[in-house]
MARKOL-721849 format. One record per residue (C-alpha): x, y, z; residue in three letters. Coordinates in steps of 0.1 Angstrom, whole numbers, plus 5000, padded with zeros to 4 digits. Layout:
N
ATOM, X, Y, Z, ALA .
...
This chain:
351
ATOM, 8729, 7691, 2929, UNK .
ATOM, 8747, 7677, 2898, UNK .
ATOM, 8762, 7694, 2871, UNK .
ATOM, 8765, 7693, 2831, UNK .
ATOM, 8781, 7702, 2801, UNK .
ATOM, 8768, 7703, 2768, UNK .
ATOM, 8795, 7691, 2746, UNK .
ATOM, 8779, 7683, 2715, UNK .
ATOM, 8784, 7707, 2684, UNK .
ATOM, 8808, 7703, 2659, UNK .
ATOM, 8820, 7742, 2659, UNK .
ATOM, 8808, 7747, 2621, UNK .
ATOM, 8824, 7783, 2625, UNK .
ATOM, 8856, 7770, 2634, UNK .
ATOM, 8859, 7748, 2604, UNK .
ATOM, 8881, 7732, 2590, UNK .
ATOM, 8899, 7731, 2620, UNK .
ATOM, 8871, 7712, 2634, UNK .
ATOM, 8872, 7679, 2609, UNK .
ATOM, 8897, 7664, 2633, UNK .
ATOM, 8881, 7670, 2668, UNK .
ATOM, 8848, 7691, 2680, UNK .
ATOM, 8854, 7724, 2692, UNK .
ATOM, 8856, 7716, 2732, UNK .
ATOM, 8883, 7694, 2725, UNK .
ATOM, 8904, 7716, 2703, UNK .
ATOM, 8938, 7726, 2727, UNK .
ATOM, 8935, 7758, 2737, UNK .
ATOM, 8961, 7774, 2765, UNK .
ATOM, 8977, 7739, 2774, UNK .
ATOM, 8942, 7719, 2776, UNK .
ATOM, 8910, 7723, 2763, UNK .
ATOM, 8878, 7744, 2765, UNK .
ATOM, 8860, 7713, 2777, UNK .
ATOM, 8887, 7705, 2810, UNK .
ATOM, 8892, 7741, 2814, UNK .
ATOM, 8851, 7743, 2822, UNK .
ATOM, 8852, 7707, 2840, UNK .
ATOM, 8877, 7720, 2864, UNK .
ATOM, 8852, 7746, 2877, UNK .
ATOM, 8827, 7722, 2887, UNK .
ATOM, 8844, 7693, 2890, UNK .
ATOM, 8839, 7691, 2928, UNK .
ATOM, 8804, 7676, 2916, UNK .
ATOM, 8791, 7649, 2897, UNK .
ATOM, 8793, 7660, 2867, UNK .
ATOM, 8775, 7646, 2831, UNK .
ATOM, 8788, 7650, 2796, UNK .
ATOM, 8763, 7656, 2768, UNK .
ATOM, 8782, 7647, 2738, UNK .
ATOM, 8777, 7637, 2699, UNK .
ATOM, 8797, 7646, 2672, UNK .
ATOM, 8832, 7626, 2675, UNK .
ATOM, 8814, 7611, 2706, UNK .
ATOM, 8843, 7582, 2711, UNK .
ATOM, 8867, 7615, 2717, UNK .
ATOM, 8850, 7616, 2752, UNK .
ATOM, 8853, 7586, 2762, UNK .
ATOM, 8894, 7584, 2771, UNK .
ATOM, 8885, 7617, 2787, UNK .
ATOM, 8855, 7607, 2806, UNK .
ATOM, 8877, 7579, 2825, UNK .
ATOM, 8904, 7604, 2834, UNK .
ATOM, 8886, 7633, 2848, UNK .
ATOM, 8856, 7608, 2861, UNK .
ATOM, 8826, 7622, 2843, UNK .
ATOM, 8794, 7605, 2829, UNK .
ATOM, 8785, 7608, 2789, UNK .
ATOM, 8755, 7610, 2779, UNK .
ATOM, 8748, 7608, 2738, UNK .
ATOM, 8725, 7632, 2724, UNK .
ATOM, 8721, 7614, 2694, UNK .
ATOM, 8711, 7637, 2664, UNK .
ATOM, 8713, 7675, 2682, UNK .
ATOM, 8684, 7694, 2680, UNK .
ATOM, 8690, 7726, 2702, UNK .
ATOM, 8700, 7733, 2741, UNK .
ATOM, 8670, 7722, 2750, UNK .
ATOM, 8670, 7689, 2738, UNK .
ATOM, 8705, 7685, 2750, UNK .
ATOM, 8694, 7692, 2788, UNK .
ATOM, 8664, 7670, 2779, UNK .
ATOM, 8686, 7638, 2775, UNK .
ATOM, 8697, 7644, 2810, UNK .
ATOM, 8661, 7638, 2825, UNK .
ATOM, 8669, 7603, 2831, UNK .
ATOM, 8703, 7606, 2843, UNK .
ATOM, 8695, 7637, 2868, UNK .
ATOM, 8669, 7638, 2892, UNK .
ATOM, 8686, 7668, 2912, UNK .
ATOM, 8689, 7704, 2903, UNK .
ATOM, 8716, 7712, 2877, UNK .
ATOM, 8747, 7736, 2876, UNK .
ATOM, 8746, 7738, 2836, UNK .
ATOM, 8779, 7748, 2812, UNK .
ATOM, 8782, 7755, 2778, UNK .
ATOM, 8817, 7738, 2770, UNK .
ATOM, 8826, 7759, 2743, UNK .
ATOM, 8827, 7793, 2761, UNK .
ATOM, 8851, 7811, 2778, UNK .
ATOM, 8839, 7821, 2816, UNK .
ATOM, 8853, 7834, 2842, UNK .
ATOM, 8870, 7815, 2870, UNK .
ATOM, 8846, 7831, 2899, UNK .
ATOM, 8818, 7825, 2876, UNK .
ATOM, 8802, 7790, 2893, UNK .
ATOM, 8803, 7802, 2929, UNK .
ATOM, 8787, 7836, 2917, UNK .
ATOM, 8759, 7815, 2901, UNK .
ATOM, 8756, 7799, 2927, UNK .
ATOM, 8753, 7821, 2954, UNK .
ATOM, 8724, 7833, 2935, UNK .
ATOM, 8704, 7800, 2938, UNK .
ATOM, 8686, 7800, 2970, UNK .
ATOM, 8670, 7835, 2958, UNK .
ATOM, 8656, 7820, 2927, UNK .
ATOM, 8644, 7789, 2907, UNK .
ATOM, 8664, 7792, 2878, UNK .
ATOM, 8695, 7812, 2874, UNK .
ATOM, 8713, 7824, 2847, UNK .
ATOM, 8743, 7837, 2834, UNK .
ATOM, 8745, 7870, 2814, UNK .
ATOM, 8771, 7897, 2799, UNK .
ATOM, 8769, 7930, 2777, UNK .
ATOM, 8779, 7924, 2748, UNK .
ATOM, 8785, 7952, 2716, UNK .
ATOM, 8760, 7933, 2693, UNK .
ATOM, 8736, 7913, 2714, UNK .
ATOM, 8715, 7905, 2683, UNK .
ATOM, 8740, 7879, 2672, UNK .
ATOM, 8731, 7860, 2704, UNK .
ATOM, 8698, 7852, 2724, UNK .
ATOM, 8687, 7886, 2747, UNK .
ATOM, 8677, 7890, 2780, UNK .
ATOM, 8647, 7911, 2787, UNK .
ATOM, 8645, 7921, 2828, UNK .
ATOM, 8612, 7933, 2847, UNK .
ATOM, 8619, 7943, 2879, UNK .
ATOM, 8656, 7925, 2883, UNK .
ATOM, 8638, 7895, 2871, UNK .
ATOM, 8641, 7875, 2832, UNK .
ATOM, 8610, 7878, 2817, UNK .
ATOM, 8618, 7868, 2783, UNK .
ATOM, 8650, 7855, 2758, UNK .
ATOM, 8649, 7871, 2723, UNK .
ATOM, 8665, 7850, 2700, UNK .
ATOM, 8685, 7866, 2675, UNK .
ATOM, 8663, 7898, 2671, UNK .
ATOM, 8665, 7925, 2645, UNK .
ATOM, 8690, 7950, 2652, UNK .
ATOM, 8679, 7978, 2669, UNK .
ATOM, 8649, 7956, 2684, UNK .
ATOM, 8671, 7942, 2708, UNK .
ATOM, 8658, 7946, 2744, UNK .
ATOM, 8686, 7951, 2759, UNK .
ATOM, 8726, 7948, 2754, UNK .
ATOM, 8728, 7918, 2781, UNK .
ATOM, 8730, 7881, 2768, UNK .
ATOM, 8726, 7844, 2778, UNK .
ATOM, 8763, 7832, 2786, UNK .
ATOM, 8762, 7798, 2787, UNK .
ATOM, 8758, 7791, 2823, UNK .
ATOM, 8732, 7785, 2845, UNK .
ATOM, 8713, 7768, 2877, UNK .
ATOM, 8680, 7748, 2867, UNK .
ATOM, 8657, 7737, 2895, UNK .
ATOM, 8644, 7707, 2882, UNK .
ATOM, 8611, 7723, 2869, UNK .
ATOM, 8633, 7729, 2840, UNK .
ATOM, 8621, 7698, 2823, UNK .
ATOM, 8582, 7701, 2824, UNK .
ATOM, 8591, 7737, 2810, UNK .
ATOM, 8607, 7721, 2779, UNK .
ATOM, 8579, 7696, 2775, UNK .
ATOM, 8559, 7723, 2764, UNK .
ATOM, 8580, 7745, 2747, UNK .
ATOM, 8575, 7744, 2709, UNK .
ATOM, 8597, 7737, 2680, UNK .
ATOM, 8619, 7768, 2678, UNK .
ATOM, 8621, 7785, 2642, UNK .
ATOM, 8648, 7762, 2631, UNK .
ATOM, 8635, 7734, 2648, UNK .
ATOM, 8649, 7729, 2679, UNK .
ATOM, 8645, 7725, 2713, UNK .
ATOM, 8652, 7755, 2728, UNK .
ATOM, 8664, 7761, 2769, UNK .
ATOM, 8658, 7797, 2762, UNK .
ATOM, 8620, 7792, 2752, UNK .
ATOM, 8618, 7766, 2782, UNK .
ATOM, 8635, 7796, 2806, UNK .
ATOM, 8610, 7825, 2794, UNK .
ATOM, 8583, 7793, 2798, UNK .
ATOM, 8589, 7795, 2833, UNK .
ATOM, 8591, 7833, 2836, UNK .
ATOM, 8557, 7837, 2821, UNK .
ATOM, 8544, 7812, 2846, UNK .
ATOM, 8557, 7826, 2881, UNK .
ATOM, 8590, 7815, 2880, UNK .
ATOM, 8615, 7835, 2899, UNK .
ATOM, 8639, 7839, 2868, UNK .
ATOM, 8672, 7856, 2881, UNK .
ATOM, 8702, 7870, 2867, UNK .
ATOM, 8740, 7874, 2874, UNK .
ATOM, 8762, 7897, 2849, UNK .
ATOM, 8794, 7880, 2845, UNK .
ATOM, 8825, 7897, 2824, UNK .
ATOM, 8846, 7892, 2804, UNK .
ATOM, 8831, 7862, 2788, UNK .
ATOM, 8837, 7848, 2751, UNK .
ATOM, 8820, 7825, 2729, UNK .
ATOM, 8847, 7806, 2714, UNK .
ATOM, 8835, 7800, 2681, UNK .
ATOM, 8851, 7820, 2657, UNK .
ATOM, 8888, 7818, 2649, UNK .
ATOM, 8896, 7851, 2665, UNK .
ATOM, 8873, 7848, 2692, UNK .
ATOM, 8886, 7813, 2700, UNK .
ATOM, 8922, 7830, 2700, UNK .
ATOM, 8905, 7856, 2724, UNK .
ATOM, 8894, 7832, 2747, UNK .
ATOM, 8929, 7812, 2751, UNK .
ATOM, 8945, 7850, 2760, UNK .
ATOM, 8919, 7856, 2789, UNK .
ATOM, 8928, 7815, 2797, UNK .
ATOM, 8964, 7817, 2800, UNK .
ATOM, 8961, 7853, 2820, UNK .
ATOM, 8941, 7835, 2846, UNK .
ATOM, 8971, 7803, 2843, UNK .
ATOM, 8996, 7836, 2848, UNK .
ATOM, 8979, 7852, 2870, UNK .
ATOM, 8973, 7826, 2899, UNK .
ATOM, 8935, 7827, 2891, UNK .
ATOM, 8936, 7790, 2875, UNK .
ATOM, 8962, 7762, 2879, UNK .
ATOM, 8985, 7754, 2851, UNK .
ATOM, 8972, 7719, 2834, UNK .
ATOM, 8978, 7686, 2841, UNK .
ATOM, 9014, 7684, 2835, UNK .
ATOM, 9028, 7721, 2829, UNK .
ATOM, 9052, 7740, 2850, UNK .
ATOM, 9048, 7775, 2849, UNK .
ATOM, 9083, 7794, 2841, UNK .
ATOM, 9077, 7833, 2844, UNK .
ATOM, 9050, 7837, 2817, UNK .
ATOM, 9057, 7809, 2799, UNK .
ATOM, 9038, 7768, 2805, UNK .
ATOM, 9065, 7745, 2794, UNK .
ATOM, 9048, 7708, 2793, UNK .
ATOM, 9068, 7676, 2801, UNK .
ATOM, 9074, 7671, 2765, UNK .
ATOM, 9085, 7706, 2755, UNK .
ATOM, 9118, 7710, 2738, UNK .
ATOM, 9131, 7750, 2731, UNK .
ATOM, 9164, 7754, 2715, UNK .
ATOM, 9181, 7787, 2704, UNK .
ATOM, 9145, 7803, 2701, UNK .
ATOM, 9129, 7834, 2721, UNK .
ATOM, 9102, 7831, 2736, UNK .
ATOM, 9073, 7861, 2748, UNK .
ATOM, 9047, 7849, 2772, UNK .
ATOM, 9024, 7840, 2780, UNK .
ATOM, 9031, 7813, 2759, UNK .
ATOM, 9022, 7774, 2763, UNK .
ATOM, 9052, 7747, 2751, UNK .
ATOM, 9046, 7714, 2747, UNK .
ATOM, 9058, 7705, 2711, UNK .
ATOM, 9094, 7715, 2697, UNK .
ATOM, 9108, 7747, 2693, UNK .
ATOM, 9136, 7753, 2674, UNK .
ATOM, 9155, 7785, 2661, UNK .
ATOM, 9126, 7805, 2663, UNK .
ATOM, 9104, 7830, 2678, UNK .
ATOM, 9067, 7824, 2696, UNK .
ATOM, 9048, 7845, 2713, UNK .
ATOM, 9026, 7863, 2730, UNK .
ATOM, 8997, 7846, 2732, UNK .
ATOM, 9010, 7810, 2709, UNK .
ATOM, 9004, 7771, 2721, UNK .
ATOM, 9022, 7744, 2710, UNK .
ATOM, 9005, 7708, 2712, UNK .
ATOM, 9028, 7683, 2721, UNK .
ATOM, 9039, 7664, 2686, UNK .
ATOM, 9040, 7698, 2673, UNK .
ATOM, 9076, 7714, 2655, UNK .
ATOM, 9085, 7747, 2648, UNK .
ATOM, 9121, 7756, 2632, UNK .
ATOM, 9133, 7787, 2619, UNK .
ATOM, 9098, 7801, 2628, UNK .
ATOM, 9079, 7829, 2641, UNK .
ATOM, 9046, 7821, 2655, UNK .
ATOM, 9026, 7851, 2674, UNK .
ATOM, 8990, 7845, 2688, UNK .
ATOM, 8984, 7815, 2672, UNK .
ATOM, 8978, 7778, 2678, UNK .
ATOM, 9000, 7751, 2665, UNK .
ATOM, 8983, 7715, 2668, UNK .
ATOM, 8995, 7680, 2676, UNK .
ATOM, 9014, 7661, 2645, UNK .
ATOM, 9021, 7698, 2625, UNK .
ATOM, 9048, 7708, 2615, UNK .
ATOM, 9061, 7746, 2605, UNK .
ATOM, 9093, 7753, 2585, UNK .
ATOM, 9108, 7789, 2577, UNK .
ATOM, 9074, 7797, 2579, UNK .
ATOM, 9054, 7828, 2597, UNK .
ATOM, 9023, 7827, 2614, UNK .
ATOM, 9001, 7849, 2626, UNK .
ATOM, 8964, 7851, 2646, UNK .
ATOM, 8958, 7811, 2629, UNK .
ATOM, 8947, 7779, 2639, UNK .
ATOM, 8968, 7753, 2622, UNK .
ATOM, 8951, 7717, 2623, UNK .
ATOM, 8968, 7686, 2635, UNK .
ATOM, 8994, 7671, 2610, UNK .
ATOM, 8996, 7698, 2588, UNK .
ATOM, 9021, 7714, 2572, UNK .
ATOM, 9033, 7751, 2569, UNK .
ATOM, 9066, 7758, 2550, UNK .
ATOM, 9082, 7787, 2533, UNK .
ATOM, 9047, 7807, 2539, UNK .
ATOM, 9034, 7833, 2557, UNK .
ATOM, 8998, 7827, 2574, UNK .
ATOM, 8981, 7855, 2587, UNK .
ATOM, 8938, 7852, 2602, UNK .
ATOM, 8937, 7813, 2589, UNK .
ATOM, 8927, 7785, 2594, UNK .
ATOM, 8941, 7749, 2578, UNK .
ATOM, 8924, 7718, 2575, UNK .
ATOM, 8939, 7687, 2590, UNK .
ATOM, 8972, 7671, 2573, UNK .
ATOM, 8975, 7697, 2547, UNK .
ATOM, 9002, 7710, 2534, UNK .
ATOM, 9011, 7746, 2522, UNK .
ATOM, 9041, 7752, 2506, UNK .
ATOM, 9058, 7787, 2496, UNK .
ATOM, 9022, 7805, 2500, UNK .
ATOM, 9012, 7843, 2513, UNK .
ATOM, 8979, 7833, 2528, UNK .
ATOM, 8955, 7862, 2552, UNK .
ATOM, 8921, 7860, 2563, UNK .
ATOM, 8916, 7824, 2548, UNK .
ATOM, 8903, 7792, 2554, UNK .
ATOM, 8922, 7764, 2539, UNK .
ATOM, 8904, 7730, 2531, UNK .
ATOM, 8932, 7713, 2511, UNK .
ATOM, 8971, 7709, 2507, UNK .
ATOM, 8980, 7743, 2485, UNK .
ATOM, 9020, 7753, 2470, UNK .
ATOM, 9021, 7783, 2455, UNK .
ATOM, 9046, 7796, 2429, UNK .
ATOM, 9072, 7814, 2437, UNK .
């Protein structure tokens, strides 16, 4: 058996955050969605299907020892697991890289695998026709609604992002048809092979979040750094684990308070951060307070507040108050009251 991770959207939801670096490789809890879902099956060989800001892979891909494998132009899941046809001629363990799962979540798929032909993942969510929903006959799939109506949804359970695909998984997306918006779709190619015999099973995993709203990616780094706190996860590559708080090699806290869990890798001085708050190394924070927010590599925040935000590497926050925002990369925002906003460009407000 190999394993794989799709890696290759941009995050459009998460923009602008997302100009500088795709949404598995935003930090998130000390590291990154992407090494966070590498480290559960990393005691495989495990295959990288990347595209946008491919080259950000490749650094990575020597470190933790994983293959890439470019998707070219992305058209759908399917077509993503598709590109792996040459490359794989095994079953596959199958990861989203952008989701949040939990840290039992690989050896309960796979414990799962010798029952069925294709497993996957699901969890209740409390509006399943956001996401693609999983119809059951008999304890078995026998179809993936994609996006339904609401109030036509099957059921409340939905694909997570995670599964185990026999290799009959590809002659199922040969034949699958262009999907609506004209993809490739694994979900058509998994109700494919329901509709044909397949033995299509399930496993309910929870909690589970897909990362790809600001507050949702927020989400997801809480449930990550309660695993790190909890002893259900090791602390990254290069973090000590002090009480609640991940202090990183290159960490610096002077005359601040700190409320964990928190993550410290950048420079924090005279100010508050916490719960829930990551500093990227390169990051500084003076006569701050920071609260369940992200602070990235090469920023820099100043008698500043901020609150539930993503702020992009080298930007600038100073003498303003952020609350549910996100900033574009190397802007700067100066003497501004800004809530619920996404900021594309460099802003000073009067004061």
């Amino acid at each position: 058996m190999k394993a794989a991770l799709l890696a290759a959207g941009k995050g459009k939801r998460l923009r602008p955050v997302t100009e500088a670096r795709p949404k598995p490789l935003l930090p998130i809890a000390g590291s990154t969605l992407f090494e966070y879902n590498f480290s559960l099956i990393s005691d495989l060989q495990v295959y990288a299907v990347v595209s946008y800001r491919k080259e950000l892979f490749i650094d990575l891909s020597q470190r933790l020892n994983f293959k890439i494998v470019d998707q070219g132009k992305p058209m759908g899941t399917g077509h993503a697991v598709m590109k792996l046809r040459d490359e794989i001629r095994d079953d596959i363990l199958l990861i989203y890289a952008d989701i949040y799962l939990p840290p039992d979540s690989v050896e309960r798929i796979l414990s799962y695998r010798d029952r069925y032909d294709h497993v996957v993942a699901v969890t209740p969510v409390e509006r399943p026709w956001e996401f693609g929903v999983v119809e059951l006959s008999s304890g078995l799939l026998r179809r993936i609604v994609e996006k339904p109506k609401k109030g036509e949804e099957p059921s409340n359970l939905i694909v997570a992002g995670a599964f185990f695909l026999s290799q009959s998984i590809f002659d199922h997306l040969m034949d699958v048809t262009l999907s609506p918006r004209g993809e490739i779709e694994l979900t058509d190619a998994l109700t494919l092979a329901a509709s044909r015999g397949e033995r299509v099973g399930v496993v309910t995993i929870s909690p589970w979040v897909d990362a790809g709203r600001p507050s949702d990616f927020l989400l997801a780094q809480k449930y990550l750094m309660n695993d790190v706190i909890s002893g259900e996860r090791s602390p990254p590559e290069g973090y000590v684990l002090e009480g609640d708080i991940l202090i990183s090699s290159t960490g610096v806290i002077e005359s601040s308070e700190l409320e964990g869990p928190s993550v410290v890798a950048g420079l924090l001085r005279e100010s508050t951060l916490g719960p829930y708050s990551y500093l990227e190394a390169d990051s500084r924070v003076t006569n701050s307070k920071i609260l369940n927010s992200i602070v990235m590599r090469g920023s820099s925040i100043l008698k500043s507040e901020v609150a539930d935000s993503l702020i992009a590497d080298d930007g600038v926050v100073e003498g303003s108050t952020l609350t549910s925002s996100v900033t574009a990369p190397s802007s700067h925002i100066v003497n501004c009251k800004i809530e619920g906003e996404k900021v594309w460009e460099s802003r000073a407000c009067v004061t």
